[in-house]
C-alpha positions as CSV (number, residue, x, y, z in Angstrom):
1,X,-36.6,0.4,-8.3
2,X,-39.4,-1.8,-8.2
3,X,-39.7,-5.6,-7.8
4,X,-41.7,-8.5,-8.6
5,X,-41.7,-10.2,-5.6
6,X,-42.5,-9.0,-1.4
7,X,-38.9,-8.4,-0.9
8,X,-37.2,-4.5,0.3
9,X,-33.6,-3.7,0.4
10,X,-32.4,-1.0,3.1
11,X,-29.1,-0.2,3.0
12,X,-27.8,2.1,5.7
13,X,-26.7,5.3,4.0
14,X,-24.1,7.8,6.1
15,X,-21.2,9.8,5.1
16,X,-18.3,7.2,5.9
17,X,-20.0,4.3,3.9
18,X,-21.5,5.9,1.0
19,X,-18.9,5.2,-1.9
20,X,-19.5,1.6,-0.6
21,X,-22.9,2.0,-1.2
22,X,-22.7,3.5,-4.5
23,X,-20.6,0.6,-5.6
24,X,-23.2,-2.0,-4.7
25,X,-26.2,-0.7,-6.1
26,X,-24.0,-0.1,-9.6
27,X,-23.3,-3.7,-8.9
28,X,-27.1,-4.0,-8.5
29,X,-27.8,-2.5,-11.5
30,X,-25.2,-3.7,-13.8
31,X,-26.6,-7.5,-12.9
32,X,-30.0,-6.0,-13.2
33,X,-31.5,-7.2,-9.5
34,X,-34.6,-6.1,-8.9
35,X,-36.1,-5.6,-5.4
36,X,-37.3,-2.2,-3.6
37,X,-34.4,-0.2,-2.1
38,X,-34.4,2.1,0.0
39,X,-31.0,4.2,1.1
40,X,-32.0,6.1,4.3
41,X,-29.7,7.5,6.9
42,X,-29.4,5.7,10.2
43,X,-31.7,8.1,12.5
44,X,-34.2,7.6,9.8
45,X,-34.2,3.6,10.1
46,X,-37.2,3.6,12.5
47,X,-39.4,6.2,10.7
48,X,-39.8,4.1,7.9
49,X,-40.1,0.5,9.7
50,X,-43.8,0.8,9.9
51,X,-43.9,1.4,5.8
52,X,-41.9,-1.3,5.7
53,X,-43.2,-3.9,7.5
54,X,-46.7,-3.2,6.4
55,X,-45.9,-3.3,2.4
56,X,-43.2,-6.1,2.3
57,X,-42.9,-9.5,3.4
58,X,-39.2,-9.6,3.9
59,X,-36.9,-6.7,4.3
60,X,-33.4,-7.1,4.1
61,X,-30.8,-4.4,6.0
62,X,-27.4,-3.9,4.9
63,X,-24.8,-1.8,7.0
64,X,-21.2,-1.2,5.5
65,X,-19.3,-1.1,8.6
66,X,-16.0,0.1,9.1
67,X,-14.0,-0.7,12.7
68,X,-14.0,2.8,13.4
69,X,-18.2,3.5,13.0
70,X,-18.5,0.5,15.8
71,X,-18.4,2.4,19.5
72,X,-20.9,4.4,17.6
73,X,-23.4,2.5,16.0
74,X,-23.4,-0.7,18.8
75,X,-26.6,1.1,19.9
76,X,-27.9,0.9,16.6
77,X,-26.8,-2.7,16.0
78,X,-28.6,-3.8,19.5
79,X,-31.9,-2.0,18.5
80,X,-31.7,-4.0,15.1
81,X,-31.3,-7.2,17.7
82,X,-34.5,-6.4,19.1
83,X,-36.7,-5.5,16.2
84,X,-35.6,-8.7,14.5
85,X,-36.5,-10.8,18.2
86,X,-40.1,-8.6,17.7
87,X,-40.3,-9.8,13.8
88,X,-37.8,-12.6,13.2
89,X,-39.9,-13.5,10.3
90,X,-39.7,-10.4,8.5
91,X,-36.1,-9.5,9.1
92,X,-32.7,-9.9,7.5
93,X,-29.4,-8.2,8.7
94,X,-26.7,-8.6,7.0
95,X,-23.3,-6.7,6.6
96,X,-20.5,-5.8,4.7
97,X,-17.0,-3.5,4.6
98,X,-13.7,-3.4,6.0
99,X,-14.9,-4.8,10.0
100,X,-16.8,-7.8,9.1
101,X,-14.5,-8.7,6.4
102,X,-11.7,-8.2,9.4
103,X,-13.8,-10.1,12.2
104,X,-16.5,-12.4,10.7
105,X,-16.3,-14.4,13.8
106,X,-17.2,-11.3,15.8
107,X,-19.2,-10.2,13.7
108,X,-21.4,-12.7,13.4
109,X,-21.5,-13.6,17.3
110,X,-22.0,-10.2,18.6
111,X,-23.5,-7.6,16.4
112,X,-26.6,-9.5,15.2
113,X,-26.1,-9.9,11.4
114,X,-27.7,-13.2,9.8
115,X,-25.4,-12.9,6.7
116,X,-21.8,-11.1,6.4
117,X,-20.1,-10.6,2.5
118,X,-16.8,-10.1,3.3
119,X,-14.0,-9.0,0.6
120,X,-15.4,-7.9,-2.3
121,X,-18.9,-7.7,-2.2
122,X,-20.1,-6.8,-5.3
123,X,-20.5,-10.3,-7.0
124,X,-21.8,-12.2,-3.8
125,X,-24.1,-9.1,-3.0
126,X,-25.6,-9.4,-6.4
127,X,-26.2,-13.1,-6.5
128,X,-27.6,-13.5,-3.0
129,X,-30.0,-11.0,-3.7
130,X,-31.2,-13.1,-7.2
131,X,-31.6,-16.1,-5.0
132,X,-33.4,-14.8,-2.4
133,X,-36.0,-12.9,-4.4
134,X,-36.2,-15.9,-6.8
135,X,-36.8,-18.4,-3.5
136,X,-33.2,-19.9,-4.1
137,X,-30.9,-21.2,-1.5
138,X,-28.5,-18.3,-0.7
139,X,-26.0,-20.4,1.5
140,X,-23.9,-21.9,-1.5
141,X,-23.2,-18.2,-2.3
142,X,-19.1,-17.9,-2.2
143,X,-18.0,-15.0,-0.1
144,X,-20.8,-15.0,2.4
145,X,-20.4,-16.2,6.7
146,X,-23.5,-17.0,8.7
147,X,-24.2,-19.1,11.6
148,X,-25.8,-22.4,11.0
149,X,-26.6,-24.9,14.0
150,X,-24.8,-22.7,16.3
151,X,-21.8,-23.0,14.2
152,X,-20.1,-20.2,12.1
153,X,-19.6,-20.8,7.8
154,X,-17.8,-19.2,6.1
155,X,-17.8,-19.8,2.3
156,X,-14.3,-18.3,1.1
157,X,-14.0,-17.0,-2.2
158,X,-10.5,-17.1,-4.1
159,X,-12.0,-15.6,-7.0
160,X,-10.1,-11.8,-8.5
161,X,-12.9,-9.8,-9.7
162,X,-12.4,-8.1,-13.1
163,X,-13.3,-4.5,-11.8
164,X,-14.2,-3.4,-15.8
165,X,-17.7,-6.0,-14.9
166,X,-19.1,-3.5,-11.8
167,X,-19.0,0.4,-12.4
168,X,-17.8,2.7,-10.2
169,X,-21.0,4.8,-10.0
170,X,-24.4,4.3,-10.0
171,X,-25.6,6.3,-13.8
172,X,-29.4,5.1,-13.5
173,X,-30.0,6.1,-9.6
174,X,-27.5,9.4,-9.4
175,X,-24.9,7.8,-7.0
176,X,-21.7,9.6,-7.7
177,X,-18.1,9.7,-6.3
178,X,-14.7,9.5,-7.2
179,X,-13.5,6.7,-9.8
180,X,-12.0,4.0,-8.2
181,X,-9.2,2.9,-10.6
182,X,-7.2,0.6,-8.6
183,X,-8.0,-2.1,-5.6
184,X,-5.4,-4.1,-3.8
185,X,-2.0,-3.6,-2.2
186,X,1.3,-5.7,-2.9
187,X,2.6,-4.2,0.6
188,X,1.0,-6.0,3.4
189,X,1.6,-3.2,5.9
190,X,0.7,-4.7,9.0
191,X,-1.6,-1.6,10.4
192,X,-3.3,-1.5,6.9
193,X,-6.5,-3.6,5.9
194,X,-6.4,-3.0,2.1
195,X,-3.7,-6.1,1.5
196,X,-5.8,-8.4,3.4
197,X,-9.2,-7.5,2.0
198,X,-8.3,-7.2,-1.7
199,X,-5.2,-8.9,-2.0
200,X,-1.6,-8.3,-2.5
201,X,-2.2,-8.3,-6.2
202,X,-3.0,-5.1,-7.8
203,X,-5.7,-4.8,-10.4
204,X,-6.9,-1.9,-12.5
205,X,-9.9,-0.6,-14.1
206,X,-9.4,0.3,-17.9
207,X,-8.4,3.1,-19.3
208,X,-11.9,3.4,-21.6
209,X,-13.8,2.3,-18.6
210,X,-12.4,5.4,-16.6
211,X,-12.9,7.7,-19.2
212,X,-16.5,6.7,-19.6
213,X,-17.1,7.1,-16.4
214,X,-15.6,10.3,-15.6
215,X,-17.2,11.4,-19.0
216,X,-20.9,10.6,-17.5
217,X,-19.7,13.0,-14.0
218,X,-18.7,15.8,-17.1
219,X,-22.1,15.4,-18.5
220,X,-23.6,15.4,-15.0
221,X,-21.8,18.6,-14.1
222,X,-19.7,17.0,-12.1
223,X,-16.3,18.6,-13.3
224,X,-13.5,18.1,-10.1
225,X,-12.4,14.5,-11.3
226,X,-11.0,12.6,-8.2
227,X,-10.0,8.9,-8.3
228,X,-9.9,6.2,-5.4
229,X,-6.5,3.8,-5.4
230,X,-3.8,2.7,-2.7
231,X,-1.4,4.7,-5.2
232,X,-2.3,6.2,-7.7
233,X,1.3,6.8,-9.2
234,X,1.1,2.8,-9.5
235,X,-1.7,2.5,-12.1
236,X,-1.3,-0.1,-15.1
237,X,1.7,-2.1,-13.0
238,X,1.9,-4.1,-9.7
239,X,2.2,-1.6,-6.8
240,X,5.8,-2.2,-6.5
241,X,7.1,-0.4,-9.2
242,X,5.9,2.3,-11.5
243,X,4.8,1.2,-14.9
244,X,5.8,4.6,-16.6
245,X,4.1,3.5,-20.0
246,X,1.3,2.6,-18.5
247,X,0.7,5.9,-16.2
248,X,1.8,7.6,-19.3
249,X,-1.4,6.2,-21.1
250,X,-3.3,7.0,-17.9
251,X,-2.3,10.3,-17.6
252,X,-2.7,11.0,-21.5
253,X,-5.9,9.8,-21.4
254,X,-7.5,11.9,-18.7
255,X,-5.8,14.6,-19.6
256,X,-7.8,15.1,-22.7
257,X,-11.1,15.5,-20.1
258,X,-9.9,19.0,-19.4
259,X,-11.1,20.1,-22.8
260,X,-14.6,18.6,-21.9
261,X,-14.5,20.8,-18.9
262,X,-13.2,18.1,-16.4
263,X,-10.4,19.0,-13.4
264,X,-7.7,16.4,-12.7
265,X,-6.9,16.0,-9.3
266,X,-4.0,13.0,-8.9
267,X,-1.9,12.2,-5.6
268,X,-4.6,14.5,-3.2
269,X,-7.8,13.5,-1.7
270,X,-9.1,10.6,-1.4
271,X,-5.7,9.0,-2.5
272,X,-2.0,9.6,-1.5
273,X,0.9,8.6,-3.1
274,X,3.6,6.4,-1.8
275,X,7.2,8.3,-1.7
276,X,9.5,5.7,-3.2
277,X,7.2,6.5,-6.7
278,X,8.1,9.9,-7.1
279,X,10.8,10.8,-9.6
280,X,11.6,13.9,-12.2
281,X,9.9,12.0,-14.9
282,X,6.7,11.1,-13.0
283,X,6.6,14.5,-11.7
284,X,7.0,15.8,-14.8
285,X,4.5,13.9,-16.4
286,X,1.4,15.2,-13.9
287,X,2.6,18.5,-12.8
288,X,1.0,20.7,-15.8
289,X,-2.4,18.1,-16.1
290,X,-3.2,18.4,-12.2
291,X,-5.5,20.7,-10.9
292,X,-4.3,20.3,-7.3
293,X,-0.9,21.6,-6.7
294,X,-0.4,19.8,-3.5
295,X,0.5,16.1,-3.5
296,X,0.1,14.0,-0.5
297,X,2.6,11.0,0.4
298,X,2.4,8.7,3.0
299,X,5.5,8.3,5.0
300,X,3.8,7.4,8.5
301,X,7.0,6.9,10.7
302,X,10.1,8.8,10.7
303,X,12.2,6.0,12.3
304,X,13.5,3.2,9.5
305,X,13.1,0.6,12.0
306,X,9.4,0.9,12.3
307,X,9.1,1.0,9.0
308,X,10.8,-1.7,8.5
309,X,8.7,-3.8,10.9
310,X,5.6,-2.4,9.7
311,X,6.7,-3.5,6.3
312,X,6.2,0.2,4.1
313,X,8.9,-0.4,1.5
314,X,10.7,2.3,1.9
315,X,13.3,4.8,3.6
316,X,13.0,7.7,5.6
317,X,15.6,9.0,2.9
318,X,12.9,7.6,0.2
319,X,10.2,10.4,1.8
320,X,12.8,13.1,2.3
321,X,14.4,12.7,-1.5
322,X,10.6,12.9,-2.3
323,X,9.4,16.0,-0.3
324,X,12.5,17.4,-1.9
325,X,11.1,16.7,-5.5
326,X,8.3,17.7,-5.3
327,X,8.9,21.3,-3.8
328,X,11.8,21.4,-6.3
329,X,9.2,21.7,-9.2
330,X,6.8,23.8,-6.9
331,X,4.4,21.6,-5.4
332,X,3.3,21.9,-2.0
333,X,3.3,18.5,0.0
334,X,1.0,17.0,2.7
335,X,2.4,14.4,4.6
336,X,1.0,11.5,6.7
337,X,2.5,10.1,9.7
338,X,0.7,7.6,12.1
339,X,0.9,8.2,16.0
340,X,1.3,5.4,18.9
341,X,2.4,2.9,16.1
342,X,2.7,-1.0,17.6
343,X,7.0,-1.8,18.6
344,X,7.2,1.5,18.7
345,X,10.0,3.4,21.5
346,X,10.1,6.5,23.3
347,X,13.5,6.8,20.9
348,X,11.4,5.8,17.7
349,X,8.4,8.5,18.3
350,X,11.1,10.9,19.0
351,X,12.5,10.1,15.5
352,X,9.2,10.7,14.2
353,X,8.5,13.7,15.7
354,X,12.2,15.4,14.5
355,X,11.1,14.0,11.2
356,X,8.0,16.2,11.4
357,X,10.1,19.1,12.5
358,X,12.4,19.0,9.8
359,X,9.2,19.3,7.4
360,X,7.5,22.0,8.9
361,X,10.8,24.2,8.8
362,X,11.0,23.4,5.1
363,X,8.0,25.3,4.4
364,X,5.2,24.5,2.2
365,X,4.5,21.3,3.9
366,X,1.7,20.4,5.8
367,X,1.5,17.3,8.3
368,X,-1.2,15.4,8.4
369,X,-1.8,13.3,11.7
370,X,-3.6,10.3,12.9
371,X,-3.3,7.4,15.8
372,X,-2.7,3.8,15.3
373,X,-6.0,2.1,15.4
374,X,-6.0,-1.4,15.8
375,X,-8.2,-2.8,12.6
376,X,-9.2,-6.3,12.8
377,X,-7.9,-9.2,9.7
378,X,-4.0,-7.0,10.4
379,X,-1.3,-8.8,11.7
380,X,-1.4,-5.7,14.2
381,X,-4.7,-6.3,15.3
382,X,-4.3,-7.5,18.5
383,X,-1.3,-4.9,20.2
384,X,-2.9,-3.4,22.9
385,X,-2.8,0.4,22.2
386,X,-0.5,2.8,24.4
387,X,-0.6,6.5,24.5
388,X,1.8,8.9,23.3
389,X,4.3,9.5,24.8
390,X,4.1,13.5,26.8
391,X,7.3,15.1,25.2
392,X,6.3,14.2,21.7
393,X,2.5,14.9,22.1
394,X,2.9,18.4,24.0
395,X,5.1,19.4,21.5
396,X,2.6,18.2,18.4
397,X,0.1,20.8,20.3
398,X,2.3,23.6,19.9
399,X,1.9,23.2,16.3
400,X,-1.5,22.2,16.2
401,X,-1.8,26.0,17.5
402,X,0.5,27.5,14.4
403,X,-2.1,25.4,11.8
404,X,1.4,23.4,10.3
405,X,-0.6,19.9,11.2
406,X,-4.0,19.1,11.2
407,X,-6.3,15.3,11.1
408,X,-8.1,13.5,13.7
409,X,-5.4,12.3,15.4
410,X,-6.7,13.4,19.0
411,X,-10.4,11.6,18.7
412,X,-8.7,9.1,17.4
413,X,-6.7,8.5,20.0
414,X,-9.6,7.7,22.4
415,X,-11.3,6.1,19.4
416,X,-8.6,3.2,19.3
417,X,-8.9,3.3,23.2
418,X,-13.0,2.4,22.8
419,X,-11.9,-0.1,20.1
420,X,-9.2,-1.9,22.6
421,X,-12.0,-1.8,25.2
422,X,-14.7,-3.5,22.8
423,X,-12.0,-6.2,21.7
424,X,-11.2,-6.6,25.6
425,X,-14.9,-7.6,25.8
426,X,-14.4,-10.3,23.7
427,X,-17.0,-8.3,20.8
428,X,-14.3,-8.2,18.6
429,X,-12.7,-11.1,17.9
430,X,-9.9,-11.6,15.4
């Protein structure tokens, strides 16, 4: 990219953040803002500084953080603290993703950034960088916090982006990922930052746009077609309830890819399903256009009064009717379930953990595990985390040893620990 002007973008680059990052400089490039940027990886931050700071005036560095990078990267973030006290002239943090959007408050106190875009980024991102590098005041910009007179701002933005204005991927600079079709959640789950990031109100990309888009990966030989939504089984309609015409279309549409060369892969990696969406006709419309052959649903609890509180939307029957669907018509299942879950009882994790039981001895099932992590902006955020109880976690070992469940559920166990720990500090905030 090259600019007019003394300005440089860096924008932290690492495996958890880097669909974010491909979304904002397709933002960047569908708005046409032009400034130097460079996408290193963290532990290459300081190799470049001195490149940096003796060709531009101003250099702007954007992290994507998500709650879970933070015991991680706080050494980082202080580092940044002290090259900006050694320039202050020279440097801008600012940051972005699921934490800051969660804790601007914190964020903004205690981990250094001059400028936080929290929700949606792409339209704020855009037009701060266009008044910055065009000597504009960037603090009317809605969607943006900073600190001004020792007080925090935060400039709230109301507005529903039309996702068909910002591509998916970057075409011009070879930033490719999955296709997110889909943002928002009408759910709420309490442990879940999705609703209270995007909203409750679901909103879809076009059909033509996706079909562009996954034409461009074709042509790029990029043929295993994945796409990014809270459930996919829910596209065209409003999350609650499946709009069969509408998925119809969808699956129709992307269907025809595979004579292009393209592989469908719908209800796996990187997007479940929810179980209360699965039915004979919705399997039967995706089970002979998928390449995968295993779907994954997100159950998370096996007692119906955590799932109640949590507020899922469904039944334990709901998941069971839905396992049972699915391996009816030969499709093998992964299923999520959430450890150490706030409210929840020795009696309620026992209720999970026969749940989990009853799966594995079905056969053709794999479980897929991970610990409640408390995420700031949920209405869980602040329940202080507890450990699993012994019987259910000594048993969950046993078949971690026969393969039947796998995920990150053990670091993540003392991952929510470190997070508790760094709210207990008072660095996190909300």
């Amino acid at each position: 990219m090259t600019s007019k002007t003394k300005y440089s973008l860096v924008l932290l680059y690492d495996e958890n953040n880097k669909y974010s990052i491909h979304s904002l400089v397709a933002a960047m490039e569908a708005e046409e803002v032009n400034i130097d940027t460079y996408l290193p990886r963290i532990n290459d931050l300081h190799n470049i500084i001195g490149y940096l700071l003796k060709n531009y005036e101003k250099i702007v560095v954007g992290i994507s953080l998500m709650t879970t990078q933070l015991p991680n990267i706080q050494p980082f973030l202080e580092s940044l603290k002290e090259l900006k006290r050694l320039f202050s002239s020279k440097f801008i943090l600012v940051g972005g993703g699921p934490h800051v959007s969660g804790d601007p408050l914190g964020s903004l106190k205690h981990l250094g950034f001059d400028y936080l875009f929290i929700g949606e980024a792409e339209k704020s991102f855009t037009e701060f960088l266009k008044r910055m590098t065009d000597g504009c005041d960037v603090k009317g910009v809605k969607g943006i916090g900073y600190v001004e007179d020792d007080n925090v701002v935060i400039n709230y933005n109301d507005e529903v982006l039309n996702l068909d204005k910002y591509p998916p991927i970057s075409v011009k600079y070879g930033l490719f990922n999955p296709i997110e079709v889909s943002r928002g959640c009408p759910y709420g789950c309490k442990y879940c930052q999705v609703s209270y990031i995007f909203g409750k109100y679901m909103r879809h990309r076009s059909l033509d746009t996706i079909l562009l888009h996954c034409k461009i990966l074709i042509k790029k030989g990029i043929n295993d077609l994945r796409f990014i939504s809270p459930n996919i089984l829910s596209y065209g309609g409003n999350g609650i309830k499946a709009d069969f015409d509408k998925l119809s279309e969808f699956v129709n549409g992307v269907k025809e890819l595979r004579n292009l060369g393209g592989k469908l892969y719908l209800g796996s990696f990187p997007s479940e399903v929810r179980p209360d969406f699965i039915d004979e006709d919705i399997i039967k419309l995706i089970k002979d256009v998928i390449t995968n052959k295993r779907i994954s649903i997100g159950i998370q609890s096996g007692s119906d009064r955590i799932l109640k509180y949590l507020g899922r939307g469904h039944t334990v029957d709901d998941a069971l009717n839905a396992v049972d669907l699915l391996r009816r018509y030969n499709l093998s299942v992964d299923v999520d379930f959430i450890l150490g879950l706030p409210n929840e009882e020795l009696s309620d994790a026992l209720e999970t953990l026969q749940l989990i039981q009853k799966l594995i001895y079905l056969g053709g099932i794999r479980i897929h595990l991970h610990t409640y992590i408390p995420l700031p902006g949920t209405p869980l955020a602040k329940h202080k985390v507890k450990p699993l109880p012994d019987t259910v976690k000594s048993r969950l070992l046993k078949y971690l040893g026969r393969g039947v469940i796998f995920g990150n559920w053990l670091m993540q166990e003392k991952l929510a620990l470190k997070i508790q720990e760094l709210r207990d500090k008072g660095i996190i905030l909300n």
